[in-house]
Each structure stands twice: as C-alpha cells, then as structure tokens.
N, C-alpha and C positions, 0 to 999 in steps of 0.2 A: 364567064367561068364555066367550063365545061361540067359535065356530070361526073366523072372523074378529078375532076380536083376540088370539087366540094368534097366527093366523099373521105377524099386524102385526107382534106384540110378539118372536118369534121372528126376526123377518126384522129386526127394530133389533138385536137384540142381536149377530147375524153382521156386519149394518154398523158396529155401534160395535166389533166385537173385529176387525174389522178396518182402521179407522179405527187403534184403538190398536196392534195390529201395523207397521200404517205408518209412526204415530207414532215406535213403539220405532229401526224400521229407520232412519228421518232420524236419531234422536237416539243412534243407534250410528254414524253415518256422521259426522254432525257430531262425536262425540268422537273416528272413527279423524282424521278431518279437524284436528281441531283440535290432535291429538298430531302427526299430520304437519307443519301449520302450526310446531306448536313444536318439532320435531327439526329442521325446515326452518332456523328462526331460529338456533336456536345450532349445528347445523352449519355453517351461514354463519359465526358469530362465533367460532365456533373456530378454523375455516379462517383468518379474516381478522387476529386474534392471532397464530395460529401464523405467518404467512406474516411481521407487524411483528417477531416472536421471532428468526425466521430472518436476517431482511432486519441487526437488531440484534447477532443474534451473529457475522453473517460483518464488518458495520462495525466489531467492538471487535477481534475476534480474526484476521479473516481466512479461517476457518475455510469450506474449498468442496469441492467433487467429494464429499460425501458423503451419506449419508439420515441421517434421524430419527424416529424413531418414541417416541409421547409418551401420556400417556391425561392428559384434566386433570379433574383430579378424579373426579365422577361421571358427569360428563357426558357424556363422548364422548372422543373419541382422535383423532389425527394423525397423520399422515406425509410428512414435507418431505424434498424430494431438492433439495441445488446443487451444478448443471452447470458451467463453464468453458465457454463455446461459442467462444472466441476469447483471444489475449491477442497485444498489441503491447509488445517488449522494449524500444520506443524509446522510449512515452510512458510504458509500466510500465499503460496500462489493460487492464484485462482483462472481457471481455464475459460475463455470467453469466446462467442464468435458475434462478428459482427456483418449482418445482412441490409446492402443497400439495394433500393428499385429508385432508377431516376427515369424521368420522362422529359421530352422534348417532342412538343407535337404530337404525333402519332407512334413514336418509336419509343420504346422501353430500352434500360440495360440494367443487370444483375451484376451483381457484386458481392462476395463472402470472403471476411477474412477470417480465419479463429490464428487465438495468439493467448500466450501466457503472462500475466499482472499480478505483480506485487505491490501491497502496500508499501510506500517509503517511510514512511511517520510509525510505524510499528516494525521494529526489527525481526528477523528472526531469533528467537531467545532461546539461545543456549545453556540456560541453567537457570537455578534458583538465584543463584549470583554467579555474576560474569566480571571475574579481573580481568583489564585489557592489560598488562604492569612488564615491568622487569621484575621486580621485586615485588611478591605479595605476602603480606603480616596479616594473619588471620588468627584472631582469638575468641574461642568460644567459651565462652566460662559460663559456672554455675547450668542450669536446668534450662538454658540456650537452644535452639534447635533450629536446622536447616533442612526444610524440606523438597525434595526432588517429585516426589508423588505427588500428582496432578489432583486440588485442594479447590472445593468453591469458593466464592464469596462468605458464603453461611457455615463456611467448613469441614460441609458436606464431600465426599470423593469426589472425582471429578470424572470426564470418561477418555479424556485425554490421554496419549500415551506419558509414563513417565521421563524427564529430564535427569541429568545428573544434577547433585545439590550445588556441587564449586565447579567450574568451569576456568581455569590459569592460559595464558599466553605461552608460557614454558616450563618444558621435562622436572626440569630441576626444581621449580613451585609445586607442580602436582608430585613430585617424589616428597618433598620434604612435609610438606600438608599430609601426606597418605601415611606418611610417618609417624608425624604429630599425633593424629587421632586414629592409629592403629586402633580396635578395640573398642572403639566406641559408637554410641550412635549418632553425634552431635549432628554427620551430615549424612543425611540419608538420602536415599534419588535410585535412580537408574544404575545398575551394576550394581557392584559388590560394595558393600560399606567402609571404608568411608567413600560416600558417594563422589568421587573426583576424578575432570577427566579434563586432556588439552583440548582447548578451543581456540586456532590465530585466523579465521575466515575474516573477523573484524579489527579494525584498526585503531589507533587512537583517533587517525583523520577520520577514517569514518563515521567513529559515534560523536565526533565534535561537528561533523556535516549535518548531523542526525538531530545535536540540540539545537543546532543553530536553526535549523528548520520549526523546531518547537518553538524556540523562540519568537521567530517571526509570526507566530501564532497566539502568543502566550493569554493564556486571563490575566494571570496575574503578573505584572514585572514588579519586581519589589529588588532593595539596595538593599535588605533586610528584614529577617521574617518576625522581629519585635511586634509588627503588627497584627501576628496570628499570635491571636490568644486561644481559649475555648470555643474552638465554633467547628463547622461544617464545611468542606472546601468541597463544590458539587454533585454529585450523584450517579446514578446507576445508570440512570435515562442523559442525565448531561454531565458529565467530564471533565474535569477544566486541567488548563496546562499551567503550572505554578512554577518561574523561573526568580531563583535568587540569586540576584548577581553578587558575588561571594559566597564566603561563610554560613550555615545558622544552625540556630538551637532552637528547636522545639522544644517550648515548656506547655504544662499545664495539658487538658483531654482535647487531641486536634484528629478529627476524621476526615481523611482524603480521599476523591475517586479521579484517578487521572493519572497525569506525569507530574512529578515530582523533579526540577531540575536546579541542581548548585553543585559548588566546589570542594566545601566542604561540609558533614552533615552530623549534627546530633542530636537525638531523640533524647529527653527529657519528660517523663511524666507519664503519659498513656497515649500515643500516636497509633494511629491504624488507617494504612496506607495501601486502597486498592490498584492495582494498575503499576505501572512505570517509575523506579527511581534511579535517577542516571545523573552520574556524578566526576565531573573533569576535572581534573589540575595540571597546572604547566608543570608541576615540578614533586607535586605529590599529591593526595588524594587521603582525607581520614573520611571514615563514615563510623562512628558509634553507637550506640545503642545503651542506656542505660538499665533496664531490665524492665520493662512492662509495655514494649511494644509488641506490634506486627505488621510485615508485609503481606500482601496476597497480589503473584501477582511474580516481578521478579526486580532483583537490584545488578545493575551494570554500574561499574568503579571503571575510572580509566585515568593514569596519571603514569609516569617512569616507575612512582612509588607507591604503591596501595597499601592501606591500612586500615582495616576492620576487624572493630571490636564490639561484641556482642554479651548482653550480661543477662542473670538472672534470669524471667521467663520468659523471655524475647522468642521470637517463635517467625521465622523467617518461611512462606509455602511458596512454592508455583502454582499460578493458577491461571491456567488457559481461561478462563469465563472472566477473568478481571483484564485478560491481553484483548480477547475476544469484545468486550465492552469500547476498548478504546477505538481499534479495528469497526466495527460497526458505528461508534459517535464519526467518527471523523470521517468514513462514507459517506452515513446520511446526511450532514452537515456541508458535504462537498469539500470538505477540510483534506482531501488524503490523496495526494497525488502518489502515480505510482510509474514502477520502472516495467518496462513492455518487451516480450524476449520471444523468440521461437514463434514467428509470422508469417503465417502460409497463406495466400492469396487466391484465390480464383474468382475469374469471368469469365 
C-alpha cells in the first residue's frame, strides 16, 4: 500500500468515525427528544384527567378550598388545588378556580379552570313562602305574620338582603292576594306592603326533583309523623332531612333544624322549624298552622292547588342563616352535589 493510499484510507476512516459519532449524537438526541415528546404527551393527559376528576368530584360531593395530590399508576402524579374566589348567599353561586401541575418524568403541565357552582340540595329561595300552584288560598288570620326581612336564628336582623314575603306562579294570585291584604301588614318583605311578587323560574318538576333528592338523603323516612312527639329533630351544627311519606300533624313542643319534607302539613301545639319546609301534592297541597308556631328559614307549597292557612301568633321569617346552615351541613358532610356553568379553561 503505497504512502498515498494509507493516507486516503486513514483520512476515510476519521470521516466515517465521525460521521458515526454524529450519527450516534442525533439518534441520542432523537431518543432524549422523543422521551420528552412522550412525558410531554401524558403529562398533558394527566393533567387533563386530573383536572375532569377534580372538576367531577367537587359536582358530586361539593368538595373546595382544598389540595390533592395523587400518583396514577406508573406514570406520573398530580396535584390539584380548589379555590372559592367568590360566593353570592343570594343565588347560592359560588365562583371557584381549579389549578392542576402533573408530572411525568421530567416534564411538568399546568392547567386552570375557574367556573361557577351552585348548590343543588338548597334552592334558590324566592320568598318567605314560595306557591308553585294555579290556584293559591292564602289565609292569614288573627296576629299571623309573614316575614320578607332577612331574620336570625335567635331573631336577631339578619345582614342579608330583603326577600318578598309571598312569592305566586301567576298575575291573577299575586292580584288577588295584594287585594286581599291591601292595608295591612300580615305580609311584609321586600317592596311595598303587602309584600308580593310573581315567581315561575321553578317548576312543580323541579322542586319534586328537588325532594326527591332529599329524600335519597333522608334521616328520617317515616309513613307518618305520630312518632314525633316532644323532642328535638337535629341541630345547628347537624341538620337532618325529615321525609313524610304523606300527610302529618304536628302535635305537642317539636324543634326542627333541617328540611322538613310531606304532602300535606299541620302544625299543632308549639313547632319551630329552622331551615327548609317543602310540601308536594299531585292534586293539591294544604299546609296549616294552628297558632303558636314558627318558621325561620322559608316554606315552598307546590301542587295545581295550594292552600295555606295560618292562625293566631304563627310568625313565618326568612332567614338566610337558617338556608345558610343547611348549605354549609351538606358541604361539609360531602352531601351537596352541585350544577357547574360558565367554564373557562386554560393551558
């Protein structure tokens, strides 16, 4: 081999080993590249899970203001934080954002949704009493009262804005009620006296969706309320949900904190009822009151026919701190699924 063709053959063999050096260096760059590309992709999909998981468990449960940290499977991990950035006591929405960071390997992704959450299990409350009806029979007799002005627990004012007292489905209810008690102050609230105004945003379907929902909850299911005598039905701190399938009469001294759900209703003796009383009929609806009750708090009737009658010092308030009690039990309890509206996303 001449001196000339070693040097040829020498000087290929540094080109080709470095040719292949280059080669190696691409196709190590192309596999960090392409582990990146795939830590890229299922960090994304994890992120984007976790965020549906979150978004799912505060819909069923309620469940906010807190973190989570999670690993799924082999893959990678996450950690979702939900905020509270606002809440209105009056529609019950509450403004939430929710912040995901998932990891896969070495690669991070970010995720923020904010979005608006209503309680389902706590309506919006249109009055001190809500007729859902064609026809509503309202009689307030003797030293009777209905109040619209936002009322504690203890009696106290409340800081709530004011409700109207009656709240009717149709023109021709609220005409002939505003009629009835021209002049007086039996129902007092929001606007002019007598406190009454139209309300049809709710339905009969909806507030039967509404108990049906309690019910699936219930403390108490009872065929009938003979077996409340004198006693205590929950508290401030715990709430209970009291369904009567039918009918009942409250006799004798019965203290309630919660919802209060039957068909038809009579107050007997001395009842005082914090929270929720919500009352269905397929065909009509009576609710009465003999004269030494109270609500706090607010009564929803719904039937074709309603018919409420009120006596002696019956004493009917609204009170945001008794709507507000149930609202907080069934949060903290994970009891309060809720409806999810106006979802803005970025990544």
């Amino acid at each position: 081999m001449g001196r000339s063709t070693l040097i040829i053959v020498l000087g290929f063999i540094v080109i080709f080993s470095g040719v292949i050096t280059q080669m190696n260096r691409i196709s190590e760059r192309a596999n960090e590249n392409s582990v990146q590309y795939t830590e890229n992709i299922i960090a994304r999909q994890i992120g984007l899970s976790a965020m549906d998981y979150l978004i799912s468990k505060h819909s069923h449960t309620g469940i906010s203001d807190t973190t989570l940290m999670q690993a799924v499977s082999d893959q990678g991990t996450f950690t979702g934080t939900i905020t509270t950035l606002s809440y209105d006591s009056l529609t019950r929405f509450s403004e939430l954002q929710f912040d995901i960071t998932a990891y896969a390997g070495d690669v991070s992704y970010t995720g923020k949704v904010t979005l608006n959450s209503r309680i389902l299990l706590v309506p919006e409350i249109p009055a001190t009493v809500g007729a859902i009806a064609n026809t509503v029979l309202l009689d307030i007799i003797g030293n009777a009262r209905i109040y619209g002005q936002d009322t504690n627990i203890d009696g106290t004012t409340g800081t709530s804005g004011d409700l109207p007292g009656v709240t009717v489905s149709e023109e021709s209810d609220s005409t002939n009620l505003s009629e009835q008690y021209a002049g007086t102050t039996k129902i007092q609230g929001e606007g002019s006296t007598p406190s009454i105004a139209v309300f049809d945003d709710v339905s009969k379907e909806d507030l039967d969706a509404l108990i049906n929902a309690y019910i699936s909850i219930a403390d108490y299911n009872l065929s009938s309320c003979n077996s409340i005598g004198n006693q205590v039905l929950g508290s401030v701190e715990s709430p209970v949900v009291v369904y009567i399938n039918g009918g009942c009469t409250f006799t004798g001294n019965i203290t309630g904190y919660g919802v209060l759900i039957a068909e038809n209703l009579t107050f007997k003796g001395r009842v005082k009822w914090y929270g929720l009383v919500l009352i269905s009929g397929e065909e009509s609806a009576d609710v009465s009151s003999l004269g030494n009750s109270t609500i706090h708090g607010a009564l929803v009737v719904s039937a074709p026919i309603v018919n409420i009658s009120i006596k002696g010092t019956d004493q009917f308030y609204y009170s945001n701190e008794a709507i507000e009690m149930l609202t907080d039990h069934f949060s903290e309890a994970g009891r309060s699924p809720r409806v999810i509206s106006q979802i803005l996303w970025w990544d």
